[in-house]
C-alpha positions as a Markdown table, in Angstrom:
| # | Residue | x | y | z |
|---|---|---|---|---|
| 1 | Unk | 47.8 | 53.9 | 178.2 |
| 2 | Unk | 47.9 | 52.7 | 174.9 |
| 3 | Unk | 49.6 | 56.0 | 173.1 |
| 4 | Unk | 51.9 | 56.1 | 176.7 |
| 5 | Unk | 53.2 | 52.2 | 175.5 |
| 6 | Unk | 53.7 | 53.5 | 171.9 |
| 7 | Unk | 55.8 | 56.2 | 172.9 |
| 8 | Unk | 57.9 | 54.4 | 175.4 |
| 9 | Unk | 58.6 | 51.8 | 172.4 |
| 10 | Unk | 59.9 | 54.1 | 170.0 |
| 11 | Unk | 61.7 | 55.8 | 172.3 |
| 12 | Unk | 63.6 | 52.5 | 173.7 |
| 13 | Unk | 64.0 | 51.6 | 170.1 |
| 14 | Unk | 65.8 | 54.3 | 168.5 |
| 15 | Unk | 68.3 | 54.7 | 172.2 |
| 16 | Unk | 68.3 | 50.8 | 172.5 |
| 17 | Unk | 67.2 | 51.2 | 176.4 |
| 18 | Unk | 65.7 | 47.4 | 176.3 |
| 19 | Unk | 63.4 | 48.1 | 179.5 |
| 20 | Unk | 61.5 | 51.0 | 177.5 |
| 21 | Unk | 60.9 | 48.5 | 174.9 |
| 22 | Unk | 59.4 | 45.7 | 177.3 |
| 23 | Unk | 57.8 | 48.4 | 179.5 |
| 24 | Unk | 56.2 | 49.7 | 175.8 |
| 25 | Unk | 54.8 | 46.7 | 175.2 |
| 26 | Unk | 52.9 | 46.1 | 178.7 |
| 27 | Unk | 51.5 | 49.4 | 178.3 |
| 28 | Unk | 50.3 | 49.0 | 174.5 |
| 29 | Unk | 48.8 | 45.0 | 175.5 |
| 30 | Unk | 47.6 | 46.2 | 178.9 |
| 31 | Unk | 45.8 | 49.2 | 176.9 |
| 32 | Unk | 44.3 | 47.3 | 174.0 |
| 33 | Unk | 43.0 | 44.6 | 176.4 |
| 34 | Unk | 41.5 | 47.5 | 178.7 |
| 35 | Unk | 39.8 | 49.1 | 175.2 |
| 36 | Unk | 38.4 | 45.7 | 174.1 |
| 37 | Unk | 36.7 | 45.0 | 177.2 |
| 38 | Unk | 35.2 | 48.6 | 177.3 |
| 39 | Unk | 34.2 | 48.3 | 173.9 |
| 40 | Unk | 32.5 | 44.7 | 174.3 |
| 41 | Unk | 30.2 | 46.4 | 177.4 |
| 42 | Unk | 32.2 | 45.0 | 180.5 |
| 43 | Unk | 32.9 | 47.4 | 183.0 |
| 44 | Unk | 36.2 | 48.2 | 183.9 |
| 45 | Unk | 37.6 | 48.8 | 187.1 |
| 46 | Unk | 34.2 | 50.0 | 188.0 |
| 47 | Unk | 33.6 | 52.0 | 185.0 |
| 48 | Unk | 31.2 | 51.3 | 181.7 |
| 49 | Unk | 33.7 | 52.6 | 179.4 |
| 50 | Unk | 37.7 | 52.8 | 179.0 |
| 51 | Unk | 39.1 | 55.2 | 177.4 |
């Protein structure tokens, strides 16, 4: 999720599509909060680790 968000932000940066940008960014904060979590020991939508 996280790599997906990266992607979609440089791709809406360099074409200036501002709703691959904002959609980037969801995906990258969604995907670092989802890794924390996994990291810290809390399971995640049922499962020990995300990744």
């Amino acid at each position: 999720m996280i790599a997906l968000g990266i992607i979609l932000l440089i791709v809406g940066f360099i074409t200036g599509i501002s709703i691959l940008w904002t959609i980037g960014i969801i995906l990258a904060v969604v995907g670092a909060v989802l890794w924390i979590l996994g990291a810290m020991g809390h399971a995640v939508a049922g499962r020990r680790h995300y990744w």
